[in-house]
Gaussian input, Z-matrix of N, CA and C with variables (Angstrom, degrees):
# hf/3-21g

backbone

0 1
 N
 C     1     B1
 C     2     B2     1     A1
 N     3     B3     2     A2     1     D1
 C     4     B4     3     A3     2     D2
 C     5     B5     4     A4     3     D3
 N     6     B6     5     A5     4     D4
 C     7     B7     6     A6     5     D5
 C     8     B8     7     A7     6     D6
 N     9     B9     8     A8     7     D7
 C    10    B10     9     A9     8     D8
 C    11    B11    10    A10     9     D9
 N    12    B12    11    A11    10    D10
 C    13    B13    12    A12    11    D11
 C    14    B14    13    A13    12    D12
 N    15    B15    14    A14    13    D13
 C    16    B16    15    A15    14    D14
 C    17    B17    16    A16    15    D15
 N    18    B18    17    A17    16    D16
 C    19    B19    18    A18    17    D17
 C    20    B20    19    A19    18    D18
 N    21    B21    20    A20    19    D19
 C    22    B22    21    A21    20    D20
 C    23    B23    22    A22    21    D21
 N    24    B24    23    A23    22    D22
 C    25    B25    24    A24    23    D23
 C    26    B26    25    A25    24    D24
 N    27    B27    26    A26    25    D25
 C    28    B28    27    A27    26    D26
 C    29    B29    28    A28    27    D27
 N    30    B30    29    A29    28    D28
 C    31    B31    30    A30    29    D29
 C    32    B32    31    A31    30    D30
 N    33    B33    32    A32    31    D31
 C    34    B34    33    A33    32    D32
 C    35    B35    34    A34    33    D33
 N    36    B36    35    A35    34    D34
 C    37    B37    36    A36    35    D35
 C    38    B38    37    A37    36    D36
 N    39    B39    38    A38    37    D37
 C    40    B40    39    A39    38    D38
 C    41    B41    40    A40    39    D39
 N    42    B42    41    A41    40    D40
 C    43    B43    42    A42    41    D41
 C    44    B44    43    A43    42    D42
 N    45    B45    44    A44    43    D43
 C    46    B46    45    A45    44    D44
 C    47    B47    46    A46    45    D45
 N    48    B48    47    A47    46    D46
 C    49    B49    48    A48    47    D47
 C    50    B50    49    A49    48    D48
 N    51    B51    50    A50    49    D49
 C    52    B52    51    A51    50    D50
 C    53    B53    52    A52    51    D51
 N    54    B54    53    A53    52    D52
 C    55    B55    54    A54    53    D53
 C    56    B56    55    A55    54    D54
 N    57    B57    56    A56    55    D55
 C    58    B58    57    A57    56    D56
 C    59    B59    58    A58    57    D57
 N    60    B60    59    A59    58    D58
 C    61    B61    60    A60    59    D59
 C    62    B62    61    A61    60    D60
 N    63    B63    62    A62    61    D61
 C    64    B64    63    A63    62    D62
 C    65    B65    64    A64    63    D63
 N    66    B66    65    A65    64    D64
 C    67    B67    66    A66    65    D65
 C    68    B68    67    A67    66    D66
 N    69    B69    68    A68    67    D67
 C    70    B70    69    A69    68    D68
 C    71    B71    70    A70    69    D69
 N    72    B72    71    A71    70    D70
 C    73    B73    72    A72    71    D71
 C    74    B74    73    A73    72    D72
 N    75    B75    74    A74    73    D73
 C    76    B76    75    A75    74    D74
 C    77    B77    76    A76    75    D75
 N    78    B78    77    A77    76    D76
 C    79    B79    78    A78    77    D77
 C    80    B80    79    A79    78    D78
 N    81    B81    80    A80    79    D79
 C    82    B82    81    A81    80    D80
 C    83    B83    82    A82    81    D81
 N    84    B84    83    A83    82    D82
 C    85    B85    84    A84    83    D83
 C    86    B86    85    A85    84    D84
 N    87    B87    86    A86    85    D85
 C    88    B88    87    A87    86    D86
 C    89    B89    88    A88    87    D87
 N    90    B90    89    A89    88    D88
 C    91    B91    90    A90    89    D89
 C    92    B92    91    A91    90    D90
 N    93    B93    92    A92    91    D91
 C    94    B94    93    A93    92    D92
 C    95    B95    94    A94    93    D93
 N    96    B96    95    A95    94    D94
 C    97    B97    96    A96    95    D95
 C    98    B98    97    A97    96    D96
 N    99    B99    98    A98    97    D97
 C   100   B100    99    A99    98    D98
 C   101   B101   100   A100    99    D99
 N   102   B102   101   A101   100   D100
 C   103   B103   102   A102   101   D101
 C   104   B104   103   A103   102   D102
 N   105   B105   104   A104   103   D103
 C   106   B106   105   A105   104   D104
 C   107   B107   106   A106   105   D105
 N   108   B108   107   A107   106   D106
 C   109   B109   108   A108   107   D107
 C   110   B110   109   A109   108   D108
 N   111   B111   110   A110   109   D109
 C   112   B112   111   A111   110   D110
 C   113   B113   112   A112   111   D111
 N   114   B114   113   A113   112   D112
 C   115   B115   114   A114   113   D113
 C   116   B116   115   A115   114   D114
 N   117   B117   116   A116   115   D115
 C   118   B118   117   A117   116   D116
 C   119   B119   118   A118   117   D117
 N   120   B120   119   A119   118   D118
 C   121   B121   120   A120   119   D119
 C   122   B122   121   A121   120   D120
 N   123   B123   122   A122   121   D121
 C   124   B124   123   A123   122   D122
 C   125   B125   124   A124   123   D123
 N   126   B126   125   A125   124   D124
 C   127   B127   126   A126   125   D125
 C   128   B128   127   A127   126   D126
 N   129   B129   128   A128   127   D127
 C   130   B130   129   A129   128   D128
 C   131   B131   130   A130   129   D129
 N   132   B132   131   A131   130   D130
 C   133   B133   132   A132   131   D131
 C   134   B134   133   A133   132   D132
 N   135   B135   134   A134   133   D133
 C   136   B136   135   A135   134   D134
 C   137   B137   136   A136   135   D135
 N   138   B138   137   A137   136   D136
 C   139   B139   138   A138   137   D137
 C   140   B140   139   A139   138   D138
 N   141   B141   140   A140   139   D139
 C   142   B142   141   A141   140   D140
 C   143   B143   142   A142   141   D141
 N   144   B144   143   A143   142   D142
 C   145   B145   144   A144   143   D143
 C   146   B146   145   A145   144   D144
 N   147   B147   146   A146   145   D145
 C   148   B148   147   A147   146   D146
 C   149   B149   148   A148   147   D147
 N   150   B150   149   A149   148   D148
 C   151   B151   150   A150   149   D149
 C   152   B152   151   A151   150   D150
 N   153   B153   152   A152   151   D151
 C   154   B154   153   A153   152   D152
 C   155   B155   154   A154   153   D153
 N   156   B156   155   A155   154   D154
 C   157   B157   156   A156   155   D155
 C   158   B158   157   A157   156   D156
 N   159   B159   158   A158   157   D157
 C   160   B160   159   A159   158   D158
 C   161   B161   160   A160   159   D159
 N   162   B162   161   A161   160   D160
 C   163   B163   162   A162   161   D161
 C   164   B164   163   A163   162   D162
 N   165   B165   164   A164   163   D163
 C   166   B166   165   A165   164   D164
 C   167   B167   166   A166   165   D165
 N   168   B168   167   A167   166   D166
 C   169   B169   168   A168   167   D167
 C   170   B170   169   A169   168   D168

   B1=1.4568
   B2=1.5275
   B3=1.1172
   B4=1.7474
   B5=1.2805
   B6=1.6837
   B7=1.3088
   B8=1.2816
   B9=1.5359
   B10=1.5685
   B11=1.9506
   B12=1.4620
   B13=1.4961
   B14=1.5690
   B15=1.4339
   B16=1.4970
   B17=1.2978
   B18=1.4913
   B19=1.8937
   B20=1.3440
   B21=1.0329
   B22=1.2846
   B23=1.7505
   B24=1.2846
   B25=1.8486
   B26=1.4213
   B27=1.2733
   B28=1.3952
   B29=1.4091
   B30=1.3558
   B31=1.4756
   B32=1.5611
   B33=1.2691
   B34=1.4297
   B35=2.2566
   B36=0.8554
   B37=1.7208
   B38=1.9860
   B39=0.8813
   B40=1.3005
   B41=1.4327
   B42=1.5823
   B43=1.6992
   B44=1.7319
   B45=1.5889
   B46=1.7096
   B47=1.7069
   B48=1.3971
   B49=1.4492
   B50=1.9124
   B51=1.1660
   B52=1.4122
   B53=1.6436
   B54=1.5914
   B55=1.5664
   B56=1.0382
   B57=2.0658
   B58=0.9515
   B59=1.5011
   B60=1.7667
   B61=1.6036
   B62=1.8534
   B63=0.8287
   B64=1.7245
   B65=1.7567
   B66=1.3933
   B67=1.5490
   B68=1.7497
   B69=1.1888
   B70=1.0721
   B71=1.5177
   B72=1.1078
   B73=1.6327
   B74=1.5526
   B75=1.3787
   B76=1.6147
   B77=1.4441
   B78=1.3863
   B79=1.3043
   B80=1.4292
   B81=1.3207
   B82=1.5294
   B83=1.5119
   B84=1.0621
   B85=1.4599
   B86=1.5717
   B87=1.7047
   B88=1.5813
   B89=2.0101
   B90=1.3560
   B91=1.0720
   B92=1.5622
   B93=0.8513
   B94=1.5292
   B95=2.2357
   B96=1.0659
   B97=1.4717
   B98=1.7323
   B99=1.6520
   B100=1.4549
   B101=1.9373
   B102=1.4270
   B103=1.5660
   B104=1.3783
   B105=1.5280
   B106=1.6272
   B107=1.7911
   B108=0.8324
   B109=1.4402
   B110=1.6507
   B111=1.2778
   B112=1.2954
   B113=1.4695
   B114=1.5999
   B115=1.5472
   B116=1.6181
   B117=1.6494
   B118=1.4345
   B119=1.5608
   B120=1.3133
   B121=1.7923
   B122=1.5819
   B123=1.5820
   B124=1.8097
   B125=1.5326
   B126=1.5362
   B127=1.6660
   B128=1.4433
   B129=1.6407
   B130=2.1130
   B131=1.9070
   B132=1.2835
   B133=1.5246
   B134=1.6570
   B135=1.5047
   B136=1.5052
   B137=1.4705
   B138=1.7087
   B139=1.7475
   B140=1.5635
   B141=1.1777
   B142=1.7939
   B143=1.5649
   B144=1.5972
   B145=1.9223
   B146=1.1212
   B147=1.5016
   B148=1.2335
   B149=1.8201
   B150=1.4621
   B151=2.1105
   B152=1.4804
   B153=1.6700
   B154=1.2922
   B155=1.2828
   B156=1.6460
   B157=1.6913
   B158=1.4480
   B159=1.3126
   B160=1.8190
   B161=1.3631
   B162=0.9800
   B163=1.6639
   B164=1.5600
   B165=2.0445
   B166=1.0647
   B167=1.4217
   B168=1.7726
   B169=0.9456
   B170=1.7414
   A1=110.75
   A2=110.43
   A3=111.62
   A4=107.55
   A5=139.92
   A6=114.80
   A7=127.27
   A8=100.26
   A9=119.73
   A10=105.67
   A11=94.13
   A12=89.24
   A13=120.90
   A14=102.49
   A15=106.27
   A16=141.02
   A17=77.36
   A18=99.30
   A19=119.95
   A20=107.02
   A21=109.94
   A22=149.43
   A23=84.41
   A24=107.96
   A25=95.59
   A26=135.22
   A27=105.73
   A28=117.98
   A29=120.14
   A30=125.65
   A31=114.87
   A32=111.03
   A33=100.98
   A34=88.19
   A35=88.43
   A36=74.04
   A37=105.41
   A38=128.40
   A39=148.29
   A40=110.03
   A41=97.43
   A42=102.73
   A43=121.35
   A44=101.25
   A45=122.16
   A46=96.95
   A47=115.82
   A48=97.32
   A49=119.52
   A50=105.09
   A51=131.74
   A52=110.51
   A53=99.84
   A54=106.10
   A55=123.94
   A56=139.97
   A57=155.91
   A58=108.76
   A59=86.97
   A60=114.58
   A61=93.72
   A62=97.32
   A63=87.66
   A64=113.35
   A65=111.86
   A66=103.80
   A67=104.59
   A68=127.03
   A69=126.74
   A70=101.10
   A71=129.43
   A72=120.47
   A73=111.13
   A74=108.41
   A75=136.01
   A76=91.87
   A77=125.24
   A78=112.21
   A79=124.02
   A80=118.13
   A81=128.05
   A82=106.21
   A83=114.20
   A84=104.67
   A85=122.20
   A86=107.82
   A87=129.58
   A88=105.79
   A89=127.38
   A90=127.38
   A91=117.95
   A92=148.42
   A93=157.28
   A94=88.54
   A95=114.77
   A96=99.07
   A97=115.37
   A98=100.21
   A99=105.03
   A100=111.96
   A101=94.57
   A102=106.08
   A103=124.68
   A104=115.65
   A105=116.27
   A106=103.24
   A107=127.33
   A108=149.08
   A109=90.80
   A110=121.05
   A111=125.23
   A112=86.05
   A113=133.03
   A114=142.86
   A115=82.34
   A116=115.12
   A117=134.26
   A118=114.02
   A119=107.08
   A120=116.92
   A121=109.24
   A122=95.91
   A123=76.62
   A124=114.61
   A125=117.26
   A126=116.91
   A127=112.14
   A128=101.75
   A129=99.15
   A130=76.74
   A131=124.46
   A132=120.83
   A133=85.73
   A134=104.28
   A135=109.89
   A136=105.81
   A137=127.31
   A138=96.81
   A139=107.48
   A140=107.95
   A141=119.87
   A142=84.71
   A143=89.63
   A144=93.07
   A145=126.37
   A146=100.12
   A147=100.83
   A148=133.91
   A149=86.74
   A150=88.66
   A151=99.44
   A152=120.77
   A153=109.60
   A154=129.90
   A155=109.59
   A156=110.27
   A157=131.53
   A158=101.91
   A159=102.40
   A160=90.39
   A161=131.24
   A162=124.73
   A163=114.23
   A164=109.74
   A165=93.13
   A166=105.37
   A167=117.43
   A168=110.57
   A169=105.01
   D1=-61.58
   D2=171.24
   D3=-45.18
   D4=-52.63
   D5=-175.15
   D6=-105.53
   D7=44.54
   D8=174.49
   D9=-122.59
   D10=-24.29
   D11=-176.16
   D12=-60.21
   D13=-33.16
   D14=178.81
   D15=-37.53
   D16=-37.78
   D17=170.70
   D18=-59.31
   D19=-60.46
   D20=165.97
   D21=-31.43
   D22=-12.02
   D23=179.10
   D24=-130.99
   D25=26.01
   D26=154.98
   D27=-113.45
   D28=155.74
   D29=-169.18
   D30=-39.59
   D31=123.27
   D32=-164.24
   D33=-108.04
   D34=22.88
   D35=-177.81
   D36=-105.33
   D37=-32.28
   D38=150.99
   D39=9.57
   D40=-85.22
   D41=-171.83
   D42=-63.21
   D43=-33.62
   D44=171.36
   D45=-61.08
   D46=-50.74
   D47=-166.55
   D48=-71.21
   D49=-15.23
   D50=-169.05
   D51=-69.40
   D52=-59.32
   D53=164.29
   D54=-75.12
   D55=-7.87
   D56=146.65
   D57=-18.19
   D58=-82.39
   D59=-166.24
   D60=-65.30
   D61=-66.47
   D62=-165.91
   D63=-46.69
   D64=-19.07
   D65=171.93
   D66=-89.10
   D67=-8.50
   D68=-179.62
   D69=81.92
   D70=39.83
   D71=161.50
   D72=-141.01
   D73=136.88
   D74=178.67
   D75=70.71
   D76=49.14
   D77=179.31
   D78=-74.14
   D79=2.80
   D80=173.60
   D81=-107.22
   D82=-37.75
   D83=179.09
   D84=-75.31
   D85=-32.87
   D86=164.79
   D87=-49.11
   D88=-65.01
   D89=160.09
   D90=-52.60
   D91=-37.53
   D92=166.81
   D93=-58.02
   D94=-61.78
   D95=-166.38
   D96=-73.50
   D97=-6.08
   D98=-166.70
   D99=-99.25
   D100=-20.75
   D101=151.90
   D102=-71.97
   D103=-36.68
   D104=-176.44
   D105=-71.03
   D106=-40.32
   D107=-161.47
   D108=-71.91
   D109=-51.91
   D110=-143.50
   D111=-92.09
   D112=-40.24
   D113=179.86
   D114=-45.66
   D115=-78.42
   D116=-145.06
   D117=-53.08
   D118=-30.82
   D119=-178.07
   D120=-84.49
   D121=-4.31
   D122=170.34
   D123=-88.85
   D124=-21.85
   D125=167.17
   D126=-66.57
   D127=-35.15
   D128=-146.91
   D129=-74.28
   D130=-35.92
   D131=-151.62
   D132=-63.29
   D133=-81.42
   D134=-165.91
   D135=-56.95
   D136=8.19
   D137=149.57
   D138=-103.80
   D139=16.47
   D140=-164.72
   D141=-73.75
   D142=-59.37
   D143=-173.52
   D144=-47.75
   D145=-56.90
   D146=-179.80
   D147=-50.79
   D148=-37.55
   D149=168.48
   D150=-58.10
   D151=-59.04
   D152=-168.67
   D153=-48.29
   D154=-39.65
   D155=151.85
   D156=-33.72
   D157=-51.32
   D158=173.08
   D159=-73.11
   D160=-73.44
   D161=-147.66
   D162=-33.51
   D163=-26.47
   D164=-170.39
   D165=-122.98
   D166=37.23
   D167=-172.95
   D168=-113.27

């Protein structure tokens, strides 16, 4: 469980926005979701840790 949770808090918009832009479609909105994502994983990550801290304390 601890080394599956991780996943779970990282930016999941990333890889979608990546093949977006490189096919040339929603390429403004693909960058628009790959900044929000990238804002959002710096809380979900550092509270990711933090559960994992308790989890393994």
């Amino acid at each position: 469980m601890a080394q599956t949770f991780p996943l779970g808090v990282l930016p999941t918009a990333t890889e979608v926005s990546a093949i977006a832009v490189s096919r040339n479609i929603y390429r403004e909105s693909a960058a628009g979701g790959t900044i929000v994502s990238a804002i959002a994983s710096i809380f979900t990550i550092a509270a990711g840790v933090a559960v994992a801290l308790v989890m393994t304390a």
